[in-house]
Every structure is written in C-alpha cells, then in structure tokens.
C-alpha positions as CSV (number, residue, x, y, z in Angstrom):
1,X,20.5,-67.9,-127.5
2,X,22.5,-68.2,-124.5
3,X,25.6,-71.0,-124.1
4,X,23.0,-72.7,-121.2
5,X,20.1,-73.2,-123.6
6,X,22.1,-74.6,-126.3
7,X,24.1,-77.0,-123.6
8,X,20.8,-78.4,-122.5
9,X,19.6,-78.7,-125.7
10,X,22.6,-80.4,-126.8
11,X,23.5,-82.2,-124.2
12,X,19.5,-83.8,-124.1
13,X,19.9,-85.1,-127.4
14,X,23.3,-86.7,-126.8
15,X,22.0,-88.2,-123.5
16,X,18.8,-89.4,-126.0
17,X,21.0,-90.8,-128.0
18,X,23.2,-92.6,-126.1
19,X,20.3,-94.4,-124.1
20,X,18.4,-95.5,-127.5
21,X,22.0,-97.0,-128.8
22,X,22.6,-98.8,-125.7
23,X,21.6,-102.1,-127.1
24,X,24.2,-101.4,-129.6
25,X,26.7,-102.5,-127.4
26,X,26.0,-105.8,-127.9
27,X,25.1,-105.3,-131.2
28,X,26.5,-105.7,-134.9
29,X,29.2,-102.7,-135.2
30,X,27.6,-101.2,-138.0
31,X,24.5,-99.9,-135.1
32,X,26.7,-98.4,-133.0
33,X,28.3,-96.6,-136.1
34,X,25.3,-95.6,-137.2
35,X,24.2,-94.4,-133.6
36,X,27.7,-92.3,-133.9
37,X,26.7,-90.2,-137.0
38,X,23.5,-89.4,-135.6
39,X,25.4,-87.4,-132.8
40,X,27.6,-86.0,-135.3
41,X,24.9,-84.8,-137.6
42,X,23.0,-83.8,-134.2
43,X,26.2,-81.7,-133.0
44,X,26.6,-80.1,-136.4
45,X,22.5,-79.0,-136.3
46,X,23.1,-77.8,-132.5
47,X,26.0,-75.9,-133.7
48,X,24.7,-74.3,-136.4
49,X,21.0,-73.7,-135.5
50,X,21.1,-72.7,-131.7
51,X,25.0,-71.1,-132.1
52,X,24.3,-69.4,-135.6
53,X,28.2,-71.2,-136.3
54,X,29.3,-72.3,-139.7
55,X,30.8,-75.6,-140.2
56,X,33.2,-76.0,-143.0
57,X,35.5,-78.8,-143.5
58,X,38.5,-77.7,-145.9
59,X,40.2,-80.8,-147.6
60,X,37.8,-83.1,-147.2
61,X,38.1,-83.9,-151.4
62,X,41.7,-84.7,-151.2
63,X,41.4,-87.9,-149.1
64,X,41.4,-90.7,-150.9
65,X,38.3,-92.9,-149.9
66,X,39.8,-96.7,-150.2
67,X,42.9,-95.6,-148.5
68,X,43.4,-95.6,-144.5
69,X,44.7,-92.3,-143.0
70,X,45.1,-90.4,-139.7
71,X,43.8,-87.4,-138.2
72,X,45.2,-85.2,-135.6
73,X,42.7,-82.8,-133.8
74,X,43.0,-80.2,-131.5
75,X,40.5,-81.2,-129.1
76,X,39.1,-77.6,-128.2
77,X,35.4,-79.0,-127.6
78,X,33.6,-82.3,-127.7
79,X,32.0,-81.4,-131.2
80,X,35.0,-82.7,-133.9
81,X,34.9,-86.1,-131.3
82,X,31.1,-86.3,-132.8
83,X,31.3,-84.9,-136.3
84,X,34.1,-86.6,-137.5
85,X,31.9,-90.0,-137.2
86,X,28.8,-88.0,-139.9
87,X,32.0,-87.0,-142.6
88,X,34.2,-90.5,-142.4
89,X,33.3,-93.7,-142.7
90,X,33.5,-95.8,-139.5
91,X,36.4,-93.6,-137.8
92,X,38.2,-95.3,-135.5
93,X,39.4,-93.7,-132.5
94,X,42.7,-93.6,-130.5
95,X,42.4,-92.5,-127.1
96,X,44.0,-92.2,-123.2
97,X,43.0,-95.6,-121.6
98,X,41.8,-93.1,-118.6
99,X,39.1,-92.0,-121.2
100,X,37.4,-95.3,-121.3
101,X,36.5,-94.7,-117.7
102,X,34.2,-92.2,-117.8
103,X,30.7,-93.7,-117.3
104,X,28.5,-94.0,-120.5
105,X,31.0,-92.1,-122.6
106,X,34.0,-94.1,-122.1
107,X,31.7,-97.8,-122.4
C-alpha cells in the first residue's frame, strides 16, 4: 500500500478523532485521556495493518507502575507522540510553547 493511502487513512481517523473529543476540552480529564489512547491504539493498527510494521516496546516490564518517571524520544514521526498515551497511564507531556500553537493539535 502506498505512503499516500496509509496518510489519508491515518490522517482521517486522527482528524475523526479529534472532532468527536472536542467536547473534551471542557471536559473531565479522564475523556480527553481516553480520547488520547484511542489515537494511540488507532496509530499502532494504521501502522501495523496498512504499513505491514511491527511494534515492539522493549522495557516496558521494568517500569515500576506507582512510580513517576521520564521519557526521552526521538521524535522521528508523529506516531510515539500517539502511542505512548495506549502503553502509560495518563502521560504527561513536555513540549516547545511554539507547539501549542498549531491549530487543533496544539489546543
């Protein structure tokens, strides 16, 4: 399947998602969480079905799941921003303040 397919396809379902979580804005934080590992779970199907990719996360056992902890990532695509949010509980994220200006994304 070609790179254009998938990013339609993707990028559809992101777009989807974003408008039915809207409301979440304003919201309990526990929707827009929610809302967050449905694009993760979304990216990882995308990835894997339309990209024939595997996804494998090494380590995963050896974090300790009542204790806070950081992680660094490389930011080669878009897709650990939205699967990081399926594998952790309510990530939170550090970001450029220039980020937070990008319609829709940044909100």
């Amino acid at each position: 399947m070609s790179k254009k397919i998938f990013s339609i396809i993707f990028y559809s379902g992101v777009i989807l998602v974003l408008i039915i979580f809207l409301p979440s804005l304003v919201m309990p934080k526990s929707i827009s969480i929610f809302g967050g590992k449905i694009l993760g779970y979304w990216s990882k199907f995308c990835v894997t079905f339309f990209l024939s990719a595997n996804v494998r996360v090494i380590g995963k056992e050896n974090i300790l799941s009542n204790e806070k902890f950081f992680i660094a990532c490389t930011h080669q695509s878009a897709f650990e921003t939205f699967y990081l949010q399926a594998i952790f509980k309510g990530p939170k994220f550090i970001l450029k303040k220039e980020l937070i200006k990008i319609p829709i994304f940044g909100w």
